[in-house]
N, C-alpha and C positions, 0 to 999 in steps of 0.2 A: 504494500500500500504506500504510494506516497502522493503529493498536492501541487498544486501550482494556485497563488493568487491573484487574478486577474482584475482591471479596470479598477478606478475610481470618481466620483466619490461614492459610487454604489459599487462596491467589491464582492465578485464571488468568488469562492473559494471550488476549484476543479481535484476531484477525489481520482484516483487511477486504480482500480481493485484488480489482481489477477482473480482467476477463476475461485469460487467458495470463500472469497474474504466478504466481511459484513462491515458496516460503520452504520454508527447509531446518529442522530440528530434529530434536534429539535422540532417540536409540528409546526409545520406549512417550510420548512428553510430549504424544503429541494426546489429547483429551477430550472433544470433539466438532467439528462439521462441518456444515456444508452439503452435502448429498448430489452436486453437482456437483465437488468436490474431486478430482481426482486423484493416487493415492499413487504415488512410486516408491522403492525401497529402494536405496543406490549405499554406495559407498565414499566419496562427497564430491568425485568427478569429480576425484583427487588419487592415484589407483590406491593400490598398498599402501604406497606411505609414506604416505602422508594415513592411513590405516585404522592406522598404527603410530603416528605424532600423537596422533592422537585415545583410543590405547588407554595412553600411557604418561603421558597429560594427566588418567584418571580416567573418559573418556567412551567409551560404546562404539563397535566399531572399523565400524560401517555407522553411518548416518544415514539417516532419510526425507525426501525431495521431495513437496512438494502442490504440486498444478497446479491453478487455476480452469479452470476451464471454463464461461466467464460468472465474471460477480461472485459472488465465494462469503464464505463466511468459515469460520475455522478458529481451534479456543480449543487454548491449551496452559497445562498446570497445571504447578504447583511440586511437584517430589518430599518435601518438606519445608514442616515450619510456618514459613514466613517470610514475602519479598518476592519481588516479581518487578520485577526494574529496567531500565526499558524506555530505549531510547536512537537514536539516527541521527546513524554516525558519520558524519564530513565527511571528504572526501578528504583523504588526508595526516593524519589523526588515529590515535591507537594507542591501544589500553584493554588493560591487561595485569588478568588475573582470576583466582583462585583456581582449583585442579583441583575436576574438579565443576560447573562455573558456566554452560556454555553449557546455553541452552534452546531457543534457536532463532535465525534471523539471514537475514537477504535473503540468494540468493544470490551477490551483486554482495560479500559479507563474506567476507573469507580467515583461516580460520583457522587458528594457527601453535601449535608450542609453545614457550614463553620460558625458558628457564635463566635462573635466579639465579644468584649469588654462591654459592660450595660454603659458606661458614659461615650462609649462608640456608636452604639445607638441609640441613646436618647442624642446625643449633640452630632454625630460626624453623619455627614451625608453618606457615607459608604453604608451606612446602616445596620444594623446589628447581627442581620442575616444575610449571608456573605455565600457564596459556592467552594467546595475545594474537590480537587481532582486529584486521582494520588493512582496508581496501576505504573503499566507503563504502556507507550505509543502515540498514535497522533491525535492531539486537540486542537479544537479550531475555537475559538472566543471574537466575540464580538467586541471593538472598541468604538467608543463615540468620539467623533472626527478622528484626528491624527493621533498617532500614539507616538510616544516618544520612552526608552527603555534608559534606564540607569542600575549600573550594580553599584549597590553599597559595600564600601569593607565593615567588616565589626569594629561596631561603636560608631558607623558613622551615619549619621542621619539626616530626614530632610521633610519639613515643612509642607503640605498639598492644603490646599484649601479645599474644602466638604464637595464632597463629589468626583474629584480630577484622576482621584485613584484606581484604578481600571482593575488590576491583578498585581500579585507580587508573591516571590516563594517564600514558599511556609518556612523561613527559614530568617524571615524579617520580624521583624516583633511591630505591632501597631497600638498604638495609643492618641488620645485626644488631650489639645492641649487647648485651655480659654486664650482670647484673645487679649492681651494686657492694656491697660486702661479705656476709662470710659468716655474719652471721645473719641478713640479708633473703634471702640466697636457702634458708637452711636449713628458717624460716620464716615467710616471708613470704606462702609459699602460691600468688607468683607465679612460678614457673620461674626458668629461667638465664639467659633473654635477654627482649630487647623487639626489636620489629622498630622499626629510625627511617625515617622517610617525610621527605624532603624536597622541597620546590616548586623549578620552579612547577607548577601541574596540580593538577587535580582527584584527591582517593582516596574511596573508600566502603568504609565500613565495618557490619560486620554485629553484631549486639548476643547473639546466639547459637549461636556453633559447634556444628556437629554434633556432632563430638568432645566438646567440654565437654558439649553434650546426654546423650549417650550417659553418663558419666562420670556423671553427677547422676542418670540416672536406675538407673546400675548401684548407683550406694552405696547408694538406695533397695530394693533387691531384697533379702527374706532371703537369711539364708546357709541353706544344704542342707549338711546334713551326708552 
């Protein structure tokens, strides 16, 4: 199995399976196919707690199975204008991701859901229920707009404002921190916390949250009386 990432700023991600390989993904995220493909619709072979995972992570509670049948290929799109961030975890590796984020992933990928810190979720945009992927093989994650990747060394860290945070290995430690005195946060513009990212491990970060999307593009809308 291996991908290629095509086109922006609507990215699909193009699947290559030899004969009897499977990939699992999200519902509606296929866009096209080789007419040898095989679809099956499951719970994620996790019965209903898998199907509650997945539903209180942001993802819906079935997923689809493709099956080659012969060498096929299978493209999956971004539900959004952004990135598609393709990766092959290694055994023993962990990637924790924002709700929303899976796109698809080898079946041989476990998908979990990660609790934060409760002042991660009451205060940090990443929110307190997070995704985390742990197996080994290829995942595909969705980012909103551009991503941009940094490895931290241990001990070193780095400031994101509430939401900007896409994924980063379980191998980062994440905490919230308030924003210090009260006329940056009155107007500052930028909320009441930052999330801080400490190494060592890899984070990705995304340059436009849907949220913040959504927000620019409401302030733009007349008002209706």
């Amino acid at each position: 199995m291996n991908y290629e990432i095509k086109g922006q700023p609507y990215p699909v991600s193009v699947v290559h399976l030899n004969g009897g390989e499977s990939v699992n993904c999200q519902r509606g995220a296929m866009i096209w196919m080789t007419p040898n493909m095989e679809m099956a619709t499951n719970m994620g072979g996790s019965g209903f707690g898998g199907m509650l995972k997945r539903a209180v992570s942001g993802e819906s509670i079935f997923q689809n199975t493709y099956t080659a049948k012969g060498d096929g290929m299978i493209a999956f799109g971004s539900s959004f204008p952004g990135e598609i961030k393709g990766m092959y975890l290694e055994p023993g590796q962990t990637i924790i991701a924002q709700k929303r984020a899976y796109l698809a992933a080898a079946p041989t990928v476990n998908f979990e859901v990660a609790f934060q810190k409760v002042g991660a979720g009451l205060f940090g945009g990443e929110g307190f229920i997070m995704q985390r992927f742990t197996g080994s093989g290829m995942l595909l994650l969705e980012i909103d707009g551009s991503v941009v990747e940094y490895a931290l060394a241990p001990g070193e860290s780095m400031l994101i404002d509430n939401g900007f945070l896409a994924a980063m290995e379980g191998t980062v430690q994440m905490s919230v921190e308030r924003v210090k005195g009260l006329g940056n946060v009155l107007a500052g513009g930028e909320g009441l916390t930052n999330v801080r990212v400490t190494g060592p491990g890899k984070i990705w970060l995304q340059t436009m949250p849907i949220n913040q999307f959504i927000d620019t593009i409401a302030g733009l809308l007349p008002v209706r009386g």
